[in-house]
PDB file with one MODEL, atoms N, CA, C and O in Angstrom:
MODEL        1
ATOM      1  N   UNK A   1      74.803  76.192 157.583  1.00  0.00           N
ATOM      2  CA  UNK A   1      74.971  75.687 156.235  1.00  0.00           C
ATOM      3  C   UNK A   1      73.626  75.154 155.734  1.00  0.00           C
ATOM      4  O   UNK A   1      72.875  74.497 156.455  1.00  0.00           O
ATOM      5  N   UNK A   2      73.397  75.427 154.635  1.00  0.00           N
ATOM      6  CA  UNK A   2      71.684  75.553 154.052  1.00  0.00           C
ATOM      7  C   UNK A   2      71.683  73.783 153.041  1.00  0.00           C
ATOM      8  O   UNK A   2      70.680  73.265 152.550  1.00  0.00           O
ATOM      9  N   UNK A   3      72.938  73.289 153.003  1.00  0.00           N
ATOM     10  CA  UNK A   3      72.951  71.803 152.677  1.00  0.00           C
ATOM     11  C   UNK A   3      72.763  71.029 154.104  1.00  0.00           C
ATOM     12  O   UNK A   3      72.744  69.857 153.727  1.00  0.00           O
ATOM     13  N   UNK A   4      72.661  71.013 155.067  1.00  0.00           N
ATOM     14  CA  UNK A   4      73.281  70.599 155.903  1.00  0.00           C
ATOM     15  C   UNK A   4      72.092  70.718 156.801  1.00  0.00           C
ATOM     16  O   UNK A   4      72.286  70.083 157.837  1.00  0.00           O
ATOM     17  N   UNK A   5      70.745  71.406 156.757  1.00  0.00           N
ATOM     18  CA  UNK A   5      69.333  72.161 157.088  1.00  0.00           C
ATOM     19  C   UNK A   5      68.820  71.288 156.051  1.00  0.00           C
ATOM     20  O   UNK A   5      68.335  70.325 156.645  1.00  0.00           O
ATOM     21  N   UNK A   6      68.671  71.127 154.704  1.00  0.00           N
ATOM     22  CA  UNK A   6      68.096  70.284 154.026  1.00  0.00           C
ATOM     23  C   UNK A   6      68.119  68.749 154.207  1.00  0.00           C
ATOM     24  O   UNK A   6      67.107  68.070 154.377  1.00  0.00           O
ATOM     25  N   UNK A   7      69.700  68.159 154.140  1.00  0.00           N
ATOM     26  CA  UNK A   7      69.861  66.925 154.381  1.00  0.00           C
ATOM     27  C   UNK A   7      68.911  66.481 155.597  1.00  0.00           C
ATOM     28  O   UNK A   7      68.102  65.565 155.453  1.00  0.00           O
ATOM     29  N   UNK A   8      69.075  67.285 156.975  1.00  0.00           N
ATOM     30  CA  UNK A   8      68.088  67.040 158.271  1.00  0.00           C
ATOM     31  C   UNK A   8      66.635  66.790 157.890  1.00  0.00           C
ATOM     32  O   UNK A   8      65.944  65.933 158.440  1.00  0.00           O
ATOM     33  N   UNK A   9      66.272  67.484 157.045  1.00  0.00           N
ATOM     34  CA  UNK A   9      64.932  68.009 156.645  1.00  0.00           C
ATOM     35  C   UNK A   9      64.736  66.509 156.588  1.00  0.00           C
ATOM     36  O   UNK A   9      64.461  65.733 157.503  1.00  0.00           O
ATOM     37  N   UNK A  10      65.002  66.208 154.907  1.00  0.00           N
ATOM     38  CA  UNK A  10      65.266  64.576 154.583  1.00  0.00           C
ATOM     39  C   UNK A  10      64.923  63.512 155.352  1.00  0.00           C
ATOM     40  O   UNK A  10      63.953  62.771 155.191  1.00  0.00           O
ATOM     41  N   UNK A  11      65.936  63.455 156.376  1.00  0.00           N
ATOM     42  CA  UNK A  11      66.025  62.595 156.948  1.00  0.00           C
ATOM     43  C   UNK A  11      64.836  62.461 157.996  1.00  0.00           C
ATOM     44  O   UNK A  11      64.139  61.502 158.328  1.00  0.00           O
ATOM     45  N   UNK A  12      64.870  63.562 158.318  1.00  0.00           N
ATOM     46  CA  UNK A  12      63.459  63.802 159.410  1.00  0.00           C
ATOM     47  C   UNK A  12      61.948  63.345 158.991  1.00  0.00           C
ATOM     48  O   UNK A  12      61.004  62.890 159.636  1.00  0.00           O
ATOM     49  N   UNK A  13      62.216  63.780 157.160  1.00  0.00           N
ATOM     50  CA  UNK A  13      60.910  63.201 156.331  1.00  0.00           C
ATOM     51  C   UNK A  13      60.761  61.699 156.588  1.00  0.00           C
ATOM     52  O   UNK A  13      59.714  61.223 157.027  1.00  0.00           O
ATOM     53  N   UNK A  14      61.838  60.975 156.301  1.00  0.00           N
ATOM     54  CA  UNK A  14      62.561  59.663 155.931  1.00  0.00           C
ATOM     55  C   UNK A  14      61.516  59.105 157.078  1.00  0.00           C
ATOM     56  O   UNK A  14      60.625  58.272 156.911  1.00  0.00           O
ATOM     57  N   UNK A  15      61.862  59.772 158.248  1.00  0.00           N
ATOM     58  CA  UNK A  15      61.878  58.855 159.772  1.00  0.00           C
ATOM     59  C   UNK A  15      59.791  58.598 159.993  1.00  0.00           C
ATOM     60  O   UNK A  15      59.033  58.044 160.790  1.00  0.00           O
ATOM     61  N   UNK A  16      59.714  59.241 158.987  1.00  0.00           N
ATOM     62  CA  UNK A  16      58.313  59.527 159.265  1.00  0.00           C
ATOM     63  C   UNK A  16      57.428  58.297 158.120  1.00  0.00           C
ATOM     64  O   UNK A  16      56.267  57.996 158.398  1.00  0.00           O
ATOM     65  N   UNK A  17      58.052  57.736 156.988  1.00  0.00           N
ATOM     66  CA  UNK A  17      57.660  56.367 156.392  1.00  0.00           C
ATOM     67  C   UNK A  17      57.499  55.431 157.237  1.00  0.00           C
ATOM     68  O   UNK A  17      57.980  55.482 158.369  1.00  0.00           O
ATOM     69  N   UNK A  18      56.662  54.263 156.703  1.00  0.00           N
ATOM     70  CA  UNK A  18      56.828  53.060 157.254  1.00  0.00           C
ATOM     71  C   UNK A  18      57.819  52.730 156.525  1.00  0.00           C
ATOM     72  O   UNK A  18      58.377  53.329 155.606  1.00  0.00           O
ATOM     73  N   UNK A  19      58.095  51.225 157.237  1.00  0.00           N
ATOM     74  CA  UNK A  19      59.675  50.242 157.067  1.00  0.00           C
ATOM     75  C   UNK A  19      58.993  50.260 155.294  1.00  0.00           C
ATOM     76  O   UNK A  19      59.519  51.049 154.508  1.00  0.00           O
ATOM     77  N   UNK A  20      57.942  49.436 154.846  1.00  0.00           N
ATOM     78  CA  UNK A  20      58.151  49.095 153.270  1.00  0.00           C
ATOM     79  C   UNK A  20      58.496  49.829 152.670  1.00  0.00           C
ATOM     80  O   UNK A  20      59.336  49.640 151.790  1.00  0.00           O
ATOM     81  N   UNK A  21      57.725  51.437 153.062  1.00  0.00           N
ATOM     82  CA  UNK A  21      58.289  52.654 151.791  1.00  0.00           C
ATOM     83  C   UNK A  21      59.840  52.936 152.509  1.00  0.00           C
ATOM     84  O   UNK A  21      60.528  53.323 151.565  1.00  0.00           O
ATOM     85  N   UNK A  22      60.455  52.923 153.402  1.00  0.00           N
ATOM     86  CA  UNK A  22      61.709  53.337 153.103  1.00  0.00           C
ATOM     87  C   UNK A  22      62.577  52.143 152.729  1.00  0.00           C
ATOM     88  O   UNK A  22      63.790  52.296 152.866  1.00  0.00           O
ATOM     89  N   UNK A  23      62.137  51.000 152.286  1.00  0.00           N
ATOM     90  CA  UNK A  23      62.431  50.115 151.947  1.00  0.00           C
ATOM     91  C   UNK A  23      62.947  50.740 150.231  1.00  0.00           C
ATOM     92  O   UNK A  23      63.927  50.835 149.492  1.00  0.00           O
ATOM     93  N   UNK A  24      62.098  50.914 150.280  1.00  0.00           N
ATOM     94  CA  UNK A  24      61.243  51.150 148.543  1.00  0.00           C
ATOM     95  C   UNK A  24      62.012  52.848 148.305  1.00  0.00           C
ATOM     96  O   UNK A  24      62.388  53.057 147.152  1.00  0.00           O
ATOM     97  N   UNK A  25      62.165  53.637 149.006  1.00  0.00           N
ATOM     98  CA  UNK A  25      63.046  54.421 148.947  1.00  0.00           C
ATOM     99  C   UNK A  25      64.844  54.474 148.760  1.00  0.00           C
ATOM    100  O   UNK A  25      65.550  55.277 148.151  1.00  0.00           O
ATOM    101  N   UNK A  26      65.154  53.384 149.480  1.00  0.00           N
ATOM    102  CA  UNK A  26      66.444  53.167 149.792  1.00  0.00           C
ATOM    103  C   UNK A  26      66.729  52.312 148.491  1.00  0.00           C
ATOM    104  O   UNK A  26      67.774  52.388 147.844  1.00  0.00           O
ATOM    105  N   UNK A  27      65.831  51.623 148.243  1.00  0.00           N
ATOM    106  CA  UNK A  27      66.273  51.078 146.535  1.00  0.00           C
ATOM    107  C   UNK A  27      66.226  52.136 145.643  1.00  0.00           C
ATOM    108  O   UNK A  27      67.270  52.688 145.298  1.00  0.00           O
ATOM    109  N   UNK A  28      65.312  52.432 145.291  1.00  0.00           N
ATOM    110  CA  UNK A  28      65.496  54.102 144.316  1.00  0.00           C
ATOM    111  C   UNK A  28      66.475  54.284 144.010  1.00  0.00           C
ATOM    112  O   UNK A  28      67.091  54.103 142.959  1.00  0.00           O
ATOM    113  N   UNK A  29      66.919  55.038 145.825  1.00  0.00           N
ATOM    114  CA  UNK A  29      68.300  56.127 145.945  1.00  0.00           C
ATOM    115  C   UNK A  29      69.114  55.568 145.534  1.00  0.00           C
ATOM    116  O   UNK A  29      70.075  56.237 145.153  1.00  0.00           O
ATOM    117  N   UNK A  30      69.196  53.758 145.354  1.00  0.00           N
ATOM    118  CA  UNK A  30      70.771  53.182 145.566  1.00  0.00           C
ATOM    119  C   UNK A  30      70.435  52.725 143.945  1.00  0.00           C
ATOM    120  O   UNK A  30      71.325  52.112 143.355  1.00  0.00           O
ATOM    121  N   UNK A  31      69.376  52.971 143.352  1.00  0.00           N
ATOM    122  CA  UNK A  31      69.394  52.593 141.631  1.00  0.00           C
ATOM    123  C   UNK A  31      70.064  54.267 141.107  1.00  0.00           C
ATOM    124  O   UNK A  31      71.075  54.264 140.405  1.00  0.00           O
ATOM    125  N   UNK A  32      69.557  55.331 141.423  1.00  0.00           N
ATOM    126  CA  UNK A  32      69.855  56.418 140.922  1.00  0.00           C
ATOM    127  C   UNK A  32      71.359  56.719 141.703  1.00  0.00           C
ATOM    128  O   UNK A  32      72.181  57.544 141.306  1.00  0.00           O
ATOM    129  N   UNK A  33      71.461  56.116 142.532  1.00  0.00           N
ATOM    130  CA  UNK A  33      73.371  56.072 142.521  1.00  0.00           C
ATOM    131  C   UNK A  33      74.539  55.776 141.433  1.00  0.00           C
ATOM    132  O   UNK A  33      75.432  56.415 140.877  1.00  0.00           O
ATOM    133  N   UNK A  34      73.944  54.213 141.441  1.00  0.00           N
ATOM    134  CA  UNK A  34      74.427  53.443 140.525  1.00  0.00           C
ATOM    135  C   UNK A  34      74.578  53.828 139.346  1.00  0.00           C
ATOM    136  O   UNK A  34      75.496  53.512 138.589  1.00  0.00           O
ATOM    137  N   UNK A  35      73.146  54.954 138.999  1.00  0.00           N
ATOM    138  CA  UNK A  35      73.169  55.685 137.649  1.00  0.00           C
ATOM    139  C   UNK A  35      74.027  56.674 137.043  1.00  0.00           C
ATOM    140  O   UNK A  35      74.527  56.726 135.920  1.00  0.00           O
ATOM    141  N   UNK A  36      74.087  57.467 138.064  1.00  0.00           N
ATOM    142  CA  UNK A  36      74.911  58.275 138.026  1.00  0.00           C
ATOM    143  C   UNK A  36      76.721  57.981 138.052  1.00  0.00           C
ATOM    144  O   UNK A  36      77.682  58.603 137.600  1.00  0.00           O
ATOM    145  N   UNK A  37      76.560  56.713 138.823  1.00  0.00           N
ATOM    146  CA  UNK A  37      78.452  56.493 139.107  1.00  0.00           C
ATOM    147  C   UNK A  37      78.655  56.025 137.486  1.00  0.00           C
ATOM    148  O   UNK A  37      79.569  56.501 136.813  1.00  0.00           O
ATOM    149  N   UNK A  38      77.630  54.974 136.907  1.00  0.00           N
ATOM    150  CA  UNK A  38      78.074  54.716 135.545  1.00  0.00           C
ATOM    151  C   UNK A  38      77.921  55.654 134.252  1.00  0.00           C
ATOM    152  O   UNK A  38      78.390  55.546 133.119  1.00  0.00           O
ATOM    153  N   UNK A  39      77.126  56.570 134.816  1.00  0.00           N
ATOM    154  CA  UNK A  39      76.987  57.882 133.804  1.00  0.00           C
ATOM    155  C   UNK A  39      79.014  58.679 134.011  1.00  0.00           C
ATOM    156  O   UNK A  39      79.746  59.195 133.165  1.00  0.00           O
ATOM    157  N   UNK A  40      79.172  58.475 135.101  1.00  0.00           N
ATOM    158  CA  UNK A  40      80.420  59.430 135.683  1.00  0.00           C
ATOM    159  C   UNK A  40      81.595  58.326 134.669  1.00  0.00           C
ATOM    160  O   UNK A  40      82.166  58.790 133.682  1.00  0.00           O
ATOM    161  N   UNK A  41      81.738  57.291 134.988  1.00  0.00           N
ATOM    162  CA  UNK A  41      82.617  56.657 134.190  1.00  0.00           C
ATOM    163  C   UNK A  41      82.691  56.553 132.875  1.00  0.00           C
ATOM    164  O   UNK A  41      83.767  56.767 132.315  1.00  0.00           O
ATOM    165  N   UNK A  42      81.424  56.165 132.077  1.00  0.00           N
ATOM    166  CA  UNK A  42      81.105  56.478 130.584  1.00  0.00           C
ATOM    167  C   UNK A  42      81.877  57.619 130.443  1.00  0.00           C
ATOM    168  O   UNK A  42      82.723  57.485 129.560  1.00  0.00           O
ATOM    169  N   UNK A  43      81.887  58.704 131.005  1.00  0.00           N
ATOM    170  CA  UNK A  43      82.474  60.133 130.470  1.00  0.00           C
ATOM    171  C   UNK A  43      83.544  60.561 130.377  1.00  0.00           C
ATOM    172  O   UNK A  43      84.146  61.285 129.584  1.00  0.00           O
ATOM    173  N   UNK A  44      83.855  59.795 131.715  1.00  0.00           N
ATOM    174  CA  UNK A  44      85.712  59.308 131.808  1.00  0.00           C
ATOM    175  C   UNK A  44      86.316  58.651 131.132  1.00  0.00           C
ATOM    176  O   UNK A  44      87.456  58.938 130.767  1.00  0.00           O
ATOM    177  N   UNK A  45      85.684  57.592 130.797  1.00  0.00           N
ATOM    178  CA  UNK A  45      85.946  56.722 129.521  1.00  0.00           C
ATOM    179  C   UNK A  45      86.202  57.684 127.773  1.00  0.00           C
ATOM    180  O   UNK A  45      87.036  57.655 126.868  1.00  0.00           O
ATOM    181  N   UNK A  46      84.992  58.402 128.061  1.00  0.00           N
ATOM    182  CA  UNK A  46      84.747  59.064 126.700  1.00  0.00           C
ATOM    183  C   UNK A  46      86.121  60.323 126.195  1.00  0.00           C
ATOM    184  O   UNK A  46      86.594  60.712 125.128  1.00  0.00           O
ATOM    185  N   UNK A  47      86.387  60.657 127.901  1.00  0.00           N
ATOM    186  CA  UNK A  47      87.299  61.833 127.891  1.00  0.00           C
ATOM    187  C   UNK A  47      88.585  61.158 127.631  1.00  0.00           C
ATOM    188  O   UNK A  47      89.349  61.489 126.724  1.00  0.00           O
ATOM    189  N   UNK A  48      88.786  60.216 128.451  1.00  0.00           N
ATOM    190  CA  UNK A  48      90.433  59.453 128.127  1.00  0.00           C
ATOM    191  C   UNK A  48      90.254  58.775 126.710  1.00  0.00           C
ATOM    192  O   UNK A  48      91.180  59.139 125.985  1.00  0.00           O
ATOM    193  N   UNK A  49      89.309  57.839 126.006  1.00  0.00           N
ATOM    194  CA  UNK A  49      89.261  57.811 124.558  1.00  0.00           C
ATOM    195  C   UNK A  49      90.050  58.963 123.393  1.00  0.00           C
ATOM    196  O   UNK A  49      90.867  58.689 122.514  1.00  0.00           O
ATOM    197  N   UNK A  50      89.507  60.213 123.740  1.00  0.00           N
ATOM    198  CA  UNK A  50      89.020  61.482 122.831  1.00  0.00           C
ATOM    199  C   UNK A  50      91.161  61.937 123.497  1.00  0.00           C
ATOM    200  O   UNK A  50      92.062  62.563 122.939  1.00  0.00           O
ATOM    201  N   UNK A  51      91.118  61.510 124.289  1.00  0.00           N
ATOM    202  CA  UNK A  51      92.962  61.834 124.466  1.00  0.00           C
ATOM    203  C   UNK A  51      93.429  61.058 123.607  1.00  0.00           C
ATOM    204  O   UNK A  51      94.150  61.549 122.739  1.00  0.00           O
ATOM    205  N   UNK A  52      93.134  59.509 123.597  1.00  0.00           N
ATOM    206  CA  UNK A  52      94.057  59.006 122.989  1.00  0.00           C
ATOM    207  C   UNK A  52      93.787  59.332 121.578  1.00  0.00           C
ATOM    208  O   UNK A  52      94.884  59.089 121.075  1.00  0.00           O
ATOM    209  N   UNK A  53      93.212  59.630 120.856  1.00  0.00           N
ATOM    210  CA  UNK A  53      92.860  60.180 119.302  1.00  0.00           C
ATOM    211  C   UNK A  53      93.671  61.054 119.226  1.00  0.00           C
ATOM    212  O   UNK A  53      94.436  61.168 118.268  1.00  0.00           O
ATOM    213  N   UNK A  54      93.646  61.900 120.318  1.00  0.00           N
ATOM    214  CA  UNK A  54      94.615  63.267 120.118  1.00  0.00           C
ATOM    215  C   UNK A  54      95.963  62.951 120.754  1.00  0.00           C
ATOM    216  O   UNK A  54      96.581  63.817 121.372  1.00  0.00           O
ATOM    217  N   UNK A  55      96.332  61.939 120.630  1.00  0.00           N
ATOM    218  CA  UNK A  55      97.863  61.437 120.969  1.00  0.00           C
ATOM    219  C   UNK A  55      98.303  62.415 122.147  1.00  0.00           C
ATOM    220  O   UNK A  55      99.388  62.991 122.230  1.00  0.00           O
ATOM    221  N   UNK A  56      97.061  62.495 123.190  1.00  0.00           N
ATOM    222  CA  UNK A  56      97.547  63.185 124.472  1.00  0.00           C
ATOM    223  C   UNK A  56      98.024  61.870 125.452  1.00  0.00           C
ATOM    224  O   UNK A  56      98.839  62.121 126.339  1.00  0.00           O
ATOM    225  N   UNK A  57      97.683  60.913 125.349  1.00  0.00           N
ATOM    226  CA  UNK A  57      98.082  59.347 126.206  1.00  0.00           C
ATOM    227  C   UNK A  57      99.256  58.713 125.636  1.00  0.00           C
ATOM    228  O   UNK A  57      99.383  58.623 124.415  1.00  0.00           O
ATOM    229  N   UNK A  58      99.987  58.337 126.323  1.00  0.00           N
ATOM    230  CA  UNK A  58     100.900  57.707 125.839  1.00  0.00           C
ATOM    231  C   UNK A  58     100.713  55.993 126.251  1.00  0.00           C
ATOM    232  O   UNK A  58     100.156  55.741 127.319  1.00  0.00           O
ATOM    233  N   UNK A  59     101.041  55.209 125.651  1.00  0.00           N
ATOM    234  CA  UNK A  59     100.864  53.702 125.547  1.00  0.00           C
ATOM    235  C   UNK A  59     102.343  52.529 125.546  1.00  0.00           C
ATOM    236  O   UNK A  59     103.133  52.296 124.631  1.00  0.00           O
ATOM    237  N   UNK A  60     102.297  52.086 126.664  1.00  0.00           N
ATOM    238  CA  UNK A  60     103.318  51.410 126.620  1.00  0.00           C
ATOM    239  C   UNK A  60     103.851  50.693 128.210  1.00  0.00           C
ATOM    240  O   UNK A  60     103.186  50.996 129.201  1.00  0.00           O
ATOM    241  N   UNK A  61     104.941  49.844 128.356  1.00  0.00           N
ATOM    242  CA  UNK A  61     104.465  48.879 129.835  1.00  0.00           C
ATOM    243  C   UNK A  61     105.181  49.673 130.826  1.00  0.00           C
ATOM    244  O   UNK A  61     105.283  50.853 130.489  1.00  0.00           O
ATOM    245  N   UNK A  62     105.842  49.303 132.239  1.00  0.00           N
ATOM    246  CA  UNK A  62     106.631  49.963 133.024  1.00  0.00           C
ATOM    247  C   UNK A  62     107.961  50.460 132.603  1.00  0.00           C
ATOM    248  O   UNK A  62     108.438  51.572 132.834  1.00  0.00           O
ATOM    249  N   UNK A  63     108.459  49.537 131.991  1.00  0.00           N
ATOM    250  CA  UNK A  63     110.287  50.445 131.193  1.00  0.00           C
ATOM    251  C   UNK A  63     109.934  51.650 130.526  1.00  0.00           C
ATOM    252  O   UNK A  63     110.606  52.674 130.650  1.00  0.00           O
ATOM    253  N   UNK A  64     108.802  51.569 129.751  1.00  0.00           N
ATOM    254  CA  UNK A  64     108.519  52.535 129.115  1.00  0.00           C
ATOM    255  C   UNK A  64     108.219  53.991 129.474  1.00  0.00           C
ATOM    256  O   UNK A  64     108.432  55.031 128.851  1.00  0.00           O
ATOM    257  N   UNK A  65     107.804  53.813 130.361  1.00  0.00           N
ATOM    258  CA  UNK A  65     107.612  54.747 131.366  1.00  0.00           C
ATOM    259  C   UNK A  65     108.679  55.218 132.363  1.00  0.00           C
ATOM    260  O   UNK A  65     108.962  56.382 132.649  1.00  0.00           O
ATOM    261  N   UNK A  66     109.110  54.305 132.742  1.00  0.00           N
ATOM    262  CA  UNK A  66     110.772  54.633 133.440  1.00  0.00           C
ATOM    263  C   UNK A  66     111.544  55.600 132.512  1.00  0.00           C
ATOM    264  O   UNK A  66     112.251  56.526 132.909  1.00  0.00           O
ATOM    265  N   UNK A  67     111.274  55.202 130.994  1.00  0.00           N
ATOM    266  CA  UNK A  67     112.523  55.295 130.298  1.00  0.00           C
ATOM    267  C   UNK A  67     111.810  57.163 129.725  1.00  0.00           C
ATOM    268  O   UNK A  67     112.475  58.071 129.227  1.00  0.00           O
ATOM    269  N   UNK A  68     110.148  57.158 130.089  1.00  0.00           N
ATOM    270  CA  UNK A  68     109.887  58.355 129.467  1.00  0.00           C
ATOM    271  C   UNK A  68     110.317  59.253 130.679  1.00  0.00           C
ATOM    272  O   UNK A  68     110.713  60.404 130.490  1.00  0.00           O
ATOM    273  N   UNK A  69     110.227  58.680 131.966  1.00  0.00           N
ATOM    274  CA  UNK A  69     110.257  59.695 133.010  1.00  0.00           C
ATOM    275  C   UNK A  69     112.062  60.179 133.005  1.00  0.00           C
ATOM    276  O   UNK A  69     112.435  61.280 133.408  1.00  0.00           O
ATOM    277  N   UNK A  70     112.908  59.217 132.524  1.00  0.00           N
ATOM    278  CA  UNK A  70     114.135  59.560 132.731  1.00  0.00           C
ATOM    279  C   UNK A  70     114.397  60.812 131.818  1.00  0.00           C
ATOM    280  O   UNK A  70     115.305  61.606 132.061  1.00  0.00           O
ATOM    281  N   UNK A  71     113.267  60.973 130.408  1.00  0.00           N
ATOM    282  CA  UNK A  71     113.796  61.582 129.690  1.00  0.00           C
ATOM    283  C   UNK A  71     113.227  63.356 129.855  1.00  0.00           C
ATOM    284  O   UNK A  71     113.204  64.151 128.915  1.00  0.00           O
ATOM    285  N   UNK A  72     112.932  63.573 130.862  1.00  0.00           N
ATOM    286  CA  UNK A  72     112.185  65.128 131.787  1.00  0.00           C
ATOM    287  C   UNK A  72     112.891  65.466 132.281  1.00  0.00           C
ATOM    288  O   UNK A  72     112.730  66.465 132.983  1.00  0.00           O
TER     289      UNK A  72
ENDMDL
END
């Protein structure tokens, strides 16, 4: 597996820093994580919004839902 040959690669690079730069690496990676998980939610957000406009969500507490599931 040619992901799996790269990741090694990586890591093998990794092992070859001193402690400060993989210090200084491992923050990066864990800022451009962070970036991405809140880029991923914004969109989720944006996608379930853009439902409820289009009255694809329905809104309402647990009976309500009982009472929609009874009606399937």
């Amino acid at each position: 597996m040619q992901i799996n040959s790269e990741i090694n690669q990586i890591i093998e690079k990794f092992e070859l820093f001193e402690l400060d730069e993989k210090e200084y690496l491992v923050e990066i990676f864990t800022k451009e994580l962070r970036e991405e998980k809140r880029n991923r939610i914004y969109k989720r957000y944006l996608e379930a919004k853009e439902n409820r406009v289009k009255g694809k969500v329905k809104v309402g507490n647990v009976e309500d839902l009982k009472a929609d599931l009874e009606e399937d």
